[in-house]
TITI-887108 format. One record per residue (C-alpha): residue in one letter; x, y, z. Coordinates in nm, 4 decimals, m for minus. Layout:
N
{fise A | u X | v Y | w Z}
...
This chain:
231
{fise X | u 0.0000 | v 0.0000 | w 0.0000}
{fise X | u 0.0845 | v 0.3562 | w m0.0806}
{fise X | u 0.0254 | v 0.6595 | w 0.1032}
{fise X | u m0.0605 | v 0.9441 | w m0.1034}
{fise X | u m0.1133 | v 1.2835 | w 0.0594}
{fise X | u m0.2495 | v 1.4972 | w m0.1742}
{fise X | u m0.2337 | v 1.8761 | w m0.2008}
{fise X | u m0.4467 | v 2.1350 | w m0.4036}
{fise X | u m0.3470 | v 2.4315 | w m0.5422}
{fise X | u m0.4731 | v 2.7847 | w m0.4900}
{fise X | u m0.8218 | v 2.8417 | w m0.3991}
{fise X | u m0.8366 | v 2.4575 | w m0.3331}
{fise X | u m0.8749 | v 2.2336 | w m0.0472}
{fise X | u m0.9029 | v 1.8648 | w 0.0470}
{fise X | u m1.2168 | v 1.8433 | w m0.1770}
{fise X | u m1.0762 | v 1.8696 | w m0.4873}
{fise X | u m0.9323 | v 1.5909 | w m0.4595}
{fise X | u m1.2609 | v 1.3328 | w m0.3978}
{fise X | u m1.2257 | v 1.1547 | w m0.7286}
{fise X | u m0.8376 | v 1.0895 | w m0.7578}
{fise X | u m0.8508 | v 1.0106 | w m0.3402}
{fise X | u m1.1286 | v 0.7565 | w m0.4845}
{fise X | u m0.9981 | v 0.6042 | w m0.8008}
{fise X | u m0.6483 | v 0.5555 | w m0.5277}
{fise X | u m0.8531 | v 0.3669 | w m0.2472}
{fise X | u m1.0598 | v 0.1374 | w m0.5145}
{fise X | u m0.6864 | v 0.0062 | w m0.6230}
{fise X | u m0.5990 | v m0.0616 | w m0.3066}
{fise X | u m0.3768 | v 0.2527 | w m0.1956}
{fise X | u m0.4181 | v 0.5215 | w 0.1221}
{fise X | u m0.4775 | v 0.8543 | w 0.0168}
{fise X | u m0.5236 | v 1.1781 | w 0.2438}
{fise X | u m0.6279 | v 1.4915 | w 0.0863}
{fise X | u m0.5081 | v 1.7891 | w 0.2747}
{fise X | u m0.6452 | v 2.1347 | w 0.3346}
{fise X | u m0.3756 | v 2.3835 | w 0.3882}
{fise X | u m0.4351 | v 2.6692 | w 0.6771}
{fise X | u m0.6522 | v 2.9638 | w 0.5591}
{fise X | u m0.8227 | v 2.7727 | w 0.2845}
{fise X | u m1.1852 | v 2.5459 | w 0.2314}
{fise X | u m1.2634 | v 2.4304 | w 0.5553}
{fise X | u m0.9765 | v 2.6275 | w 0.7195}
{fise X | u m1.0686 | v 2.9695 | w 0.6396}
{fise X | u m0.9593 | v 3.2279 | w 0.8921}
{fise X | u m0.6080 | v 3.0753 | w 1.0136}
{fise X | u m0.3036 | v 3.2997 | w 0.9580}
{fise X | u m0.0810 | v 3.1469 | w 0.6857}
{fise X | u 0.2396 | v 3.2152 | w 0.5299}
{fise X | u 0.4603 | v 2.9981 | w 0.3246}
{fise X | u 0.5987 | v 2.8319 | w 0.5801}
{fise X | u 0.2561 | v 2.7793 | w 0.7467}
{fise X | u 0.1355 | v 2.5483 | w 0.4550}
{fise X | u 0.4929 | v 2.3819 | w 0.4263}
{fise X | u 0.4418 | v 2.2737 | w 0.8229}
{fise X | u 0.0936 | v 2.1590 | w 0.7298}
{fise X | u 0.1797 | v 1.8897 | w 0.5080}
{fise X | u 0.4827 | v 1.7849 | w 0.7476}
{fise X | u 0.3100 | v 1.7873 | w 0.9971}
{fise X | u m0.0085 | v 1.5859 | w 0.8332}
{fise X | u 0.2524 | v 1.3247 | w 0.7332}
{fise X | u 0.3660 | v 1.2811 | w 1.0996}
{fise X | u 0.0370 | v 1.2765 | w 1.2478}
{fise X | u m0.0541 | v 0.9962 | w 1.0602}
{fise X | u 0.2679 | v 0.8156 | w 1.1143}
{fise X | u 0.3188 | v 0.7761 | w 0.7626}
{fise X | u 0.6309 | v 0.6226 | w 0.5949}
{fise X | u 0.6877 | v 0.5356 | w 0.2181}
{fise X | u 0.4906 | v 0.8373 | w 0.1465}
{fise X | u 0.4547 | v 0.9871 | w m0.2083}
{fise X | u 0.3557 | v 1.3618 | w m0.1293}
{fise X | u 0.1704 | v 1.5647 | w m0.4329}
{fise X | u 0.1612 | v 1.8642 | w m0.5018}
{fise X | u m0.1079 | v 2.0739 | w m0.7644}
{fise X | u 0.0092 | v 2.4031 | w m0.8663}
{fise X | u 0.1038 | v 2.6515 | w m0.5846}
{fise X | u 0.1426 | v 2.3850 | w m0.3712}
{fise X | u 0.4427 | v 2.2241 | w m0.5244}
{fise X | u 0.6091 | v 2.5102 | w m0.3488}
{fise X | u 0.5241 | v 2.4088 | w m0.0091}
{fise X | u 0.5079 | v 2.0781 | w m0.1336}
{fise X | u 0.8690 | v 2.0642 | w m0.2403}
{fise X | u 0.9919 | v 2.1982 | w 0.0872}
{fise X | u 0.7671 | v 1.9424 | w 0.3098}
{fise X | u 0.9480 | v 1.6373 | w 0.1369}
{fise X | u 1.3008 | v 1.7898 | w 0.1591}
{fise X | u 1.1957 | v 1.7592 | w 0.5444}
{fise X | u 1.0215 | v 1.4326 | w 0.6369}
{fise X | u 1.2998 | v 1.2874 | w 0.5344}
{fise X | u 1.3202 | v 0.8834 | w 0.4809}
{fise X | u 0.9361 | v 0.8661 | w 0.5229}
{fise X | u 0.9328 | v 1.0356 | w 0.1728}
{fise X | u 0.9080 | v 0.7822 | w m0.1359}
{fise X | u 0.8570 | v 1.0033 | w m0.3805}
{fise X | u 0.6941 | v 1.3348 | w m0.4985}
{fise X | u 0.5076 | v 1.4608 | w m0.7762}
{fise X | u 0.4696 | v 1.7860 | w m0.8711}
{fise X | u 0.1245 | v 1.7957 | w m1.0963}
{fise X | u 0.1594 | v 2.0945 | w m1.3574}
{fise X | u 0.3290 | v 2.2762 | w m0.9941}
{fise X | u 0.5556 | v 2.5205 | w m0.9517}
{fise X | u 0.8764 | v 2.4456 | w m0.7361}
{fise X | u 1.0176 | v 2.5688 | w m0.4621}
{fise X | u 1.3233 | v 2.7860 | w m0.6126}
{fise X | u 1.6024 | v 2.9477 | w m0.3433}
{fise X | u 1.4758 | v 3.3336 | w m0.3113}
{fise X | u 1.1595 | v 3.3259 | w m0.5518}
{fise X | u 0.8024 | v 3.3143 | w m0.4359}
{fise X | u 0.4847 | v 3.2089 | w m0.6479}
{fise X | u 0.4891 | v 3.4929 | w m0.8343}
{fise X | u 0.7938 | v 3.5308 | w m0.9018}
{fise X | u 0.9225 | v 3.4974 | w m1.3278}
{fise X | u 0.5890 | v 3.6097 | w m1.4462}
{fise X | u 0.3930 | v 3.9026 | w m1.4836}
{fise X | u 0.2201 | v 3.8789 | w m1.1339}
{fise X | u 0.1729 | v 4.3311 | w m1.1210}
{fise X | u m0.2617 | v 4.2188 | w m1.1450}
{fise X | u m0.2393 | v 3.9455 | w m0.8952}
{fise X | u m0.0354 | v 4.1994 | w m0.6632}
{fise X | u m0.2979 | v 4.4685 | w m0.7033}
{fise X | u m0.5859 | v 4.2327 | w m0.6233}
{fise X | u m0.4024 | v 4.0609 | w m0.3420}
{fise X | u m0.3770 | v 4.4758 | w m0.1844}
{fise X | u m0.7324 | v 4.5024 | w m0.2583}
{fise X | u m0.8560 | v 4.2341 | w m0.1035}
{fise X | u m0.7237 | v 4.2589 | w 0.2489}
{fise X | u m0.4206 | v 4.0239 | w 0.1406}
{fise X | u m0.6205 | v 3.7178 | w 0.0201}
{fise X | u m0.6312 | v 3.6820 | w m0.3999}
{fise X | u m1.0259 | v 3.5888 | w m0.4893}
{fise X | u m1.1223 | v 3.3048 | w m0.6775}
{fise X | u m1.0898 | v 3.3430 | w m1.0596}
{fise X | u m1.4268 | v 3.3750 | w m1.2673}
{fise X | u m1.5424 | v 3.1006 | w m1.4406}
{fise X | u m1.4836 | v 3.1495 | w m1.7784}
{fise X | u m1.1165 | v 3.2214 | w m1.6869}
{fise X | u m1.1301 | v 2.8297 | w m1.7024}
{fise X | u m1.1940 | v 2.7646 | w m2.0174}
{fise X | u m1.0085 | v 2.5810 | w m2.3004}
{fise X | u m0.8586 | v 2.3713 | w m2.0123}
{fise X | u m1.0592 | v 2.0728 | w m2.0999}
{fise X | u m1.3067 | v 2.1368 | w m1.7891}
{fise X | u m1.6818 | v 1.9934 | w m1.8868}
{fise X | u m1.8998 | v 2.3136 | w m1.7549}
{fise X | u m2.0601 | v 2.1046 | w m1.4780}
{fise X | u m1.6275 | v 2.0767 | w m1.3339}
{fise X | u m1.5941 | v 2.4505 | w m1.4023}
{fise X | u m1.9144 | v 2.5271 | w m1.1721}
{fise X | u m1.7418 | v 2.2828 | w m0.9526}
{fise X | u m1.4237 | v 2.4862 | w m0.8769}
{fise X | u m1.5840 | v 2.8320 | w m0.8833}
{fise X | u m1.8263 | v 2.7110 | w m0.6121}
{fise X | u m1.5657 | v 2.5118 | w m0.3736}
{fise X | u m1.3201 | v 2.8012 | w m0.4446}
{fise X | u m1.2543 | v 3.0183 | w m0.1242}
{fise X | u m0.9742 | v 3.3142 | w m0.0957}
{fise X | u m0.6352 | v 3.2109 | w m0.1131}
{fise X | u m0.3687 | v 3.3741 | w 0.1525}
{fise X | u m0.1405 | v 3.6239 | w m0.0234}
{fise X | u 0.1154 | v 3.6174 | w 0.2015}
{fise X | u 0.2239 | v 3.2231 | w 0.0770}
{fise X | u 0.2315 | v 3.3494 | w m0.3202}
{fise X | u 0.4499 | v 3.6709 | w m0.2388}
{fise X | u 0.6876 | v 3.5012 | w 0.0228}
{fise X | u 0.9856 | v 3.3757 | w m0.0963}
{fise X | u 1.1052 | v 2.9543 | w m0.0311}
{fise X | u 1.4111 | v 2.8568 | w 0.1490}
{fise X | u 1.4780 | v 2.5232 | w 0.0476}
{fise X | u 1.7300 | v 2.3632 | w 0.2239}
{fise X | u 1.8705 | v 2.2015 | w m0.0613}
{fise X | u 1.8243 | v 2.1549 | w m0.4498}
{fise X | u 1.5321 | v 1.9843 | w m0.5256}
{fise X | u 1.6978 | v 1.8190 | w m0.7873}
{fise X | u 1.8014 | v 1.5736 | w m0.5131}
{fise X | u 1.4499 | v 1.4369 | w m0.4561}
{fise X | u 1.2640 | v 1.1557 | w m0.6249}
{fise X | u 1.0262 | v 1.3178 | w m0.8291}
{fise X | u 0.7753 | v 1.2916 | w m1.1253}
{fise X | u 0.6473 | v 1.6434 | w m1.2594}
{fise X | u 0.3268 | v 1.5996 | w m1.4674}
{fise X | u 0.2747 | v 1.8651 | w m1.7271}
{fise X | u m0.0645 | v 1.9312 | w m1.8481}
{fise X | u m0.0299 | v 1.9945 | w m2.1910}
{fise X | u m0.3587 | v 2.1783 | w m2.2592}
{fise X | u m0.1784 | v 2.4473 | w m1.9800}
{fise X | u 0.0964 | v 2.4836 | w m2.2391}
{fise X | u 0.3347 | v 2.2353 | w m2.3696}
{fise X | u 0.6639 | v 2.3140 | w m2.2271}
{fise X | u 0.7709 | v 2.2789 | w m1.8151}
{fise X | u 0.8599 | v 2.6628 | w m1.6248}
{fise X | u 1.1924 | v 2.6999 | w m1.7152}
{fise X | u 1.2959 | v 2.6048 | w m1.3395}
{fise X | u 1.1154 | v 2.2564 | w m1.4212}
{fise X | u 1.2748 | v 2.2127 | w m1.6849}
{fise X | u 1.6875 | v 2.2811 | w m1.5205}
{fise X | u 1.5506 | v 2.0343 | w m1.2916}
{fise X | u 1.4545 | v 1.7283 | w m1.4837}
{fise X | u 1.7826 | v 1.7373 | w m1.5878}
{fise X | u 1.8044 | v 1.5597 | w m1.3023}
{fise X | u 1.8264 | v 1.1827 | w m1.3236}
{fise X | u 1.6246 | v 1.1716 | w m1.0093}
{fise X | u 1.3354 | v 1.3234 | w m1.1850}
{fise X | u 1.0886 | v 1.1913 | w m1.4540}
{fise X | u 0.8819 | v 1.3869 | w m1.6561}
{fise X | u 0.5077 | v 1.2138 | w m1.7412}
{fise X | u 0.2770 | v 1.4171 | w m1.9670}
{fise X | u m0.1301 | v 1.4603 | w m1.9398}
{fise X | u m0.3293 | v 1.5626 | w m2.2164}
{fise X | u m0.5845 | v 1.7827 | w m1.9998}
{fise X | u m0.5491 | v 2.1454 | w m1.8426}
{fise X | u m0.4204 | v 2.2343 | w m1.5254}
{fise X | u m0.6944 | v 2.1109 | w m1.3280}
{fise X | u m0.6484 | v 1.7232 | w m1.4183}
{fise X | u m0.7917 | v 1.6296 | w m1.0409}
{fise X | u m1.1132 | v 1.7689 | w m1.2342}
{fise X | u m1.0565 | v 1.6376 | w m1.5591}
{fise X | u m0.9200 | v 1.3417 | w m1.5892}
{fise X | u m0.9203 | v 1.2056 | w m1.2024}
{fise X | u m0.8884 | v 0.8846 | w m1.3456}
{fise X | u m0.6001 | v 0.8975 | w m1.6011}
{fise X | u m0.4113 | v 1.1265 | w m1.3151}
{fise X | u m0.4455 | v 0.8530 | w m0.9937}
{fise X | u m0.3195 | v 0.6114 | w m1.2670}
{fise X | u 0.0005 | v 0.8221 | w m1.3290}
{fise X | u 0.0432 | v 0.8847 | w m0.9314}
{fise X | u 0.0060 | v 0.4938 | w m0.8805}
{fise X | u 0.2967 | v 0.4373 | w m1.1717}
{fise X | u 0.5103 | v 0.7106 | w m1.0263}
{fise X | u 0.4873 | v 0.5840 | w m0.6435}
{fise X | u 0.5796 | v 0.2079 | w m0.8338}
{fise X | u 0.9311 | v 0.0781 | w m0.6697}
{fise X | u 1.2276 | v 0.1790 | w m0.9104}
């Protein structure tokens, strides 16, 4: 058995991830969908970047989980990335699903035009809203999943997209499997792409948007279950 903890990206929580946590326990696997502070069910605790990188530690030692494969959707490959630099030898493996990565000195919003995303964070009393619904289209999202994000959506912190990560090391030294969506554009961030360089990482490709937990939950579970396989 494999224990999958599973984390959304922004706007997301736990929910998202009902299918794929499904399609993983029918097969005979352990998967725990995690809500990270300030988000979904959590709304209203204070969170930074190093808030939602504790979370997922600290949901991995709760549980007492070892061999775990830790995945991260998104944002959360940030604090993703710098939870399994830290649990240590209960990681197996992680997979970064269409993510960004946690990069020495950059935040989420770093390497892109974020200036919008700023302004609305300052407008908003530091949380970014939810994006509209048809800012989710041509991602291969039927309009019944599109209603389905817009509605579970809640504000996401702004403090964990604008601080920067301090990984202790390169995660180029992890076991990992990045997923790119290829309806989300064809070609990894450039700081994916240094990294699967690599020959600890593997790169697996989806033909969906960035929202594949939506999409495809069952083609993505089967690409989790192949990466978390014993090399």
């Amino acid at each position: 058995m494999t224990h999958f903890v599973l984390v959304a990206g922004a706007w997301l929580g736990a929910w998202a991830w009902d299918e794929v946590a499904a399609e993983l326990r029918a097969a005979g696997d352990d998967a725990h969908p995690l809500t990270l502070s300030g988000l979904a069910d959590r709304q209203g605790a204070a969170a930074g970047l190093e808030t939602h990188a504790g979370d997922v530690v600290d949901e991995v030692g709760r549980l007492g989980l070892t061999g775990v494969v830790l995945v991260g959707h998104s944002y959360a490959g940030i604090p993703v990335g710098l939870a399994a630099e830290r649990i240590g030898e209960r990681l197996r493996r992680v997979v970064f699903v269409d993510a960004n990565v946690p990069v020495a000195g950059e935040s989420f919003l770093s390497g892109w035009p974020s200036d919008p995303v700023r302004a609305s964070i300052a407008a908003h009393a530091n949380f970014w809203p939810p994006l509209p619904a048809e800012e989710f289209a041509g991602q291969g999202l039927t309009d019944e999943q599109i209603r389905r994000i817009v509605d579970g959506a809640t504000p996401h912190p702004g403090a964990t997209l604008t601080e920067t990560a301090a990984p202790r090391r390169s995660p180029a030294e992890l076991p990992a499997t990045y997923v790119k969506c290829l309806l989300d554009g064809e070609e990894p961030l450039p700081a994916v792409a240094e990294l699967l360089r690599s020959d600890r990482w593997e790169l697996v490709e989806l033909d969906t948007g960035h929202w594949p937990m939506f999409s495809r939950p069952r083609d993505l579970a089967r690409v989790l279950r192949a990466a978390a396989a014993p090399r």
